[in-house]
N, C-alpha and C positions, 0 to 999 in steps of 0.2 A: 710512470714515464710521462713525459712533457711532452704535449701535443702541442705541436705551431700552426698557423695557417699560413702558409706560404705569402697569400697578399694583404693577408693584416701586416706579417712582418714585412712587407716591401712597401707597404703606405705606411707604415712608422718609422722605418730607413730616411722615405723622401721627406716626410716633418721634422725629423731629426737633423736631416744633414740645414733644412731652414732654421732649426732653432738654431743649432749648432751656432750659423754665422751670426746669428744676435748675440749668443753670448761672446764669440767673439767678438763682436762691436761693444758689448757692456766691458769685458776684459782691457779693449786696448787702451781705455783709459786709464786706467789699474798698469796697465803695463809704462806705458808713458813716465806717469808717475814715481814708478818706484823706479824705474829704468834712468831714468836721469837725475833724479832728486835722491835714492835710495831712503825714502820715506815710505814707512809703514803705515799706511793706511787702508783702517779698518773701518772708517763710515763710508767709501766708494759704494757699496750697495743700497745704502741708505739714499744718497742724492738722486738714484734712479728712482728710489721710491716718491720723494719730493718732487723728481720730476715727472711723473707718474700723475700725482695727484694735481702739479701744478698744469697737466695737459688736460686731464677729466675739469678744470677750472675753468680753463680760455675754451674747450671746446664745445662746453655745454653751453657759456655765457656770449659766447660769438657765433653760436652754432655754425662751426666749420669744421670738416675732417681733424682728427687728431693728428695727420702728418702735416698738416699745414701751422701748427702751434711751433716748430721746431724755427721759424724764420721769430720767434719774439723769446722760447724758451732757451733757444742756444747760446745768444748774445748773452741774454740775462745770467746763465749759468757761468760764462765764461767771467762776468764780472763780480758773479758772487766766488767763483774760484779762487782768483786774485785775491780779494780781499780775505777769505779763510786762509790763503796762503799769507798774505802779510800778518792779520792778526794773529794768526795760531801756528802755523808749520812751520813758520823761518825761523820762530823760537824756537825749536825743538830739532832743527836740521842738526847731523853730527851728534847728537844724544845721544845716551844708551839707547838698546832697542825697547825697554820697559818702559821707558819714560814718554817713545815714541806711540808705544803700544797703547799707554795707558788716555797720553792725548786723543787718539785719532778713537777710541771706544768712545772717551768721554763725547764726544762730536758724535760720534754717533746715535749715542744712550737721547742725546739732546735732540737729531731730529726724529729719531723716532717718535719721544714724548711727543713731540710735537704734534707731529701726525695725529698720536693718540688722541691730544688735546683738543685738537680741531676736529679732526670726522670721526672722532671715536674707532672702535675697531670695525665698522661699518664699510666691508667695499665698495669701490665706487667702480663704476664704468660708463662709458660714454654712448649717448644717444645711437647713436649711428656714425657709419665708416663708407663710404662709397667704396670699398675695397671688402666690404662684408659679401662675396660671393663664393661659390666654389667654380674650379674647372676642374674639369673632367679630360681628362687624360687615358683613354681607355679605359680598363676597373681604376685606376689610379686618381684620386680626388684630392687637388691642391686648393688649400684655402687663400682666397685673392690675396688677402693679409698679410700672411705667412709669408708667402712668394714676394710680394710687394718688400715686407719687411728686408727679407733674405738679399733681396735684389740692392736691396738701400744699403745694406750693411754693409755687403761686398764692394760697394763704390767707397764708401765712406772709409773702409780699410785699404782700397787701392790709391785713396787722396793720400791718405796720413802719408802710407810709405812713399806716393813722390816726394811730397814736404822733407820726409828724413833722408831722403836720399839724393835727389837732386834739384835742391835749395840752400843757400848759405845759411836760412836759418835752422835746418834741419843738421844742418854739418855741424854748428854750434851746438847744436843740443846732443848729438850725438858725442862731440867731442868733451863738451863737461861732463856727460855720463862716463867716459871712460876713465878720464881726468880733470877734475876739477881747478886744481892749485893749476898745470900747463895749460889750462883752456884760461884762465886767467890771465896768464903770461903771456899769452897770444893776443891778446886783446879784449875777450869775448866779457859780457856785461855778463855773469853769470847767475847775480839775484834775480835781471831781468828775463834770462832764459828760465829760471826757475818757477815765477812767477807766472810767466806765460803759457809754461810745459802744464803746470797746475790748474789754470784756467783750463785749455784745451782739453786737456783728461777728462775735468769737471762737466765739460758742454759736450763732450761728449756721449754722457749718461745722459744730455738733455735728450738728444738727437736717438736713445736707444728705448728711452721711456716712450715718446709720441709712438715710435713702432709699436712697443710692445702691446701698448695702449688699444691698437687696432685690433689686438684678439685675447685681450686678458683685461683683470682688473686692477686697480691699486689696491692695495692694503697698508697696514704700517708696516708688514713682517716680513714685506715684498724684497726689502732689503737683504735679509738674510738669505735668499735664495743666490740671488744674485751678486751679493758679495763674495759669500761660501766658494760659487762655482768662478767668480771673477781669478779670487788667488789661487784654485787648482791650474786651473787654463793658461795665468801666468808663471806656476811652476814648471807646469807640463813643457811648458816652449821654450823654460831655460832662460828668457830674455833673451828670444832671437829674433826680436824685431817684430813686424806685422805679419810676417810668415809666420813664424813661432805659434805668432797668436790665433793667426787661423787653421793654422793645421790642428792644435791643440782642441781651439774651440769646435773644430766638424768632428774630433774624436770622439768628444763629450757628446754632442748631440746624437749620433749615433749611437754611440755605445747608450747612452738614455733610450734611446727608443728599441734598441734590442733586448735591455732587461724588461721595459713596458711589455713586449709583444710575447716574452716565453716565461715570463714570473706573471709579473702585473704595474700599476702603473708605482703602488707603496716601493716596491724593490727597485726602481730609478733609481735612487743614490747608494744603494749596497753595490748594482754594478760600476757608478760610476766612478767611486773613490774604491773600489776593487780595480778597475786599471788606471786608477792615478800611483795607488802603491806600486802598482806593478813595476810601472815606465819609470819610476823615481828608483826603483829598485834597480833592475839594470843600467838605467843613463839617471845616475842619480843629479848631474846635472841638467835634466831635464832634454827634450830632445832636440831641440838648437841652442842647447848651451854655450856661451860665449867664455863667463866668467862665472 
């Protein structure tokens, strides 16, 4: 029989519903992406990891907080998005999905190495976080980070969706993801929305690495974690916008930290792609599925 402790599982409930919103903030980029572009892209996890290490870089070498790296990290990522977007994705837009599959691995395979290249398989983490505290909440212990994080991600998914929703350039993007060829005919620049949706997505792994950075480490394999959980989070929600994605992402985080507190922390992803199958079972178009 499986013994629980009641407030082990209510202090892994409260980390979980904070991870939870990081991965949604890793996700909405991924969701972006493929939501308007319909591009399969499998190095998304990887860029967190590059941004990752490119935060453990500026942070040690300017000795500043890791969330104050995101005012030099996010620009920079949005520029290097564009450009993977012009050099690499717009060849491949409209392709079969193998040809899409096979590009966006090979990117990926490449910063991996990369990583490998430069800091070996050696994690890195940063000096210090002025957000390295805990609070105490009754028996309940929230780490400043965690909270900080959780707290950034939720604004940063409540920006995106005013942008898609009440802004003309958010109507454009919206309205090439539904139709490309008619968003066309209406005027709309749609390489340029393309290019720009791609950027954005990109900077915004900028913006979810410095968080993460505040209570974890880079590695080069950091990628895979958060790729993996990026395209369930974006199944789960169906492509139903920033809702979709946060609802999705607090499932995950939850349901993570309930397999942590009655298995252990190995059984994390037995539970957590045991209710992805689930929810794809019954709403096989995931749970705000549009299209």
């Amino acid at each position: 029989m499986i013994s629980v402790d009641p407030m082990l599982l209510v202090q892994n409930i409260v980390n979980g519903i904070f991870m939870g919103l990081i991965y949604s903030l890793v996700a909405l980029g991924l969701a972006l992406i493929f939501g308007v572009m319909d591009i399969i892209n499998f190095a998304h996890g990887d860029f967190v990891m590059i941004g990752a290490y490119l935060t453990f870089l500026l942070a040690t070498s300017l000795m500043v907080d890791p969330t104050l790296t995101v005012f030099l990290t996010m620009p920079l990522f949005f520029i290097i998005g564009i450009a993977v977007y012009k050099g690499i994705i717009e060849r491949v837009l409209g392709a079969e999905p193998l040809i899409q599959i096979a590009v966006t691995v090979g990117l990926l395979m490449v910063l991996r190495n990369l990583a490998l290249m430069i800091f070996k398989a050696e994690p890195r983490g940063v000096p210090f976080t002025v957000f390295g505290f805990p609070i105490n909440i009754g028996p309940i212990t929230i780490a400043a980070s965690r909270l900080v994080a959780g707290i950034v991600s939720l604004v940063a998914l409540f920006l995106v969706h005013i942008l898609l929703t009440k802004t003309k350039w958010g109507i454009a993007m919206r309205a090439t993801a539904d139709d490309r060829e008619v968003a066309e005919l209406m005027g709309i620049n749609v390489k340029k929305v393309y290019a720009v949706t791609f950027g954005l997505g990109i900077s915004l792994t900028a913006l979810a690495a410095a968080l993460i950075m505040t209570f974890s480490r880079a590695d080069p394999y950091l990628g895979l974690l958060y790729g993996l959980l990026s395209w369930v989070i974006v199944a789960m929600g169906g492509l139903g916008g920033v809702i979709g994605v946060l609802a999705s992402g607090l499932i995950i985080g939850v349901i993570e930290a309930i397999g942590i507190s009655i298995v252990s922390a190995g059984a994390r992803e037995l539970f957590i792609y045991l209710t992805f199958f689930l929810i794809l079972w019954f709403r096989p178009r995931g749970l705000f599925g549009r299209r």
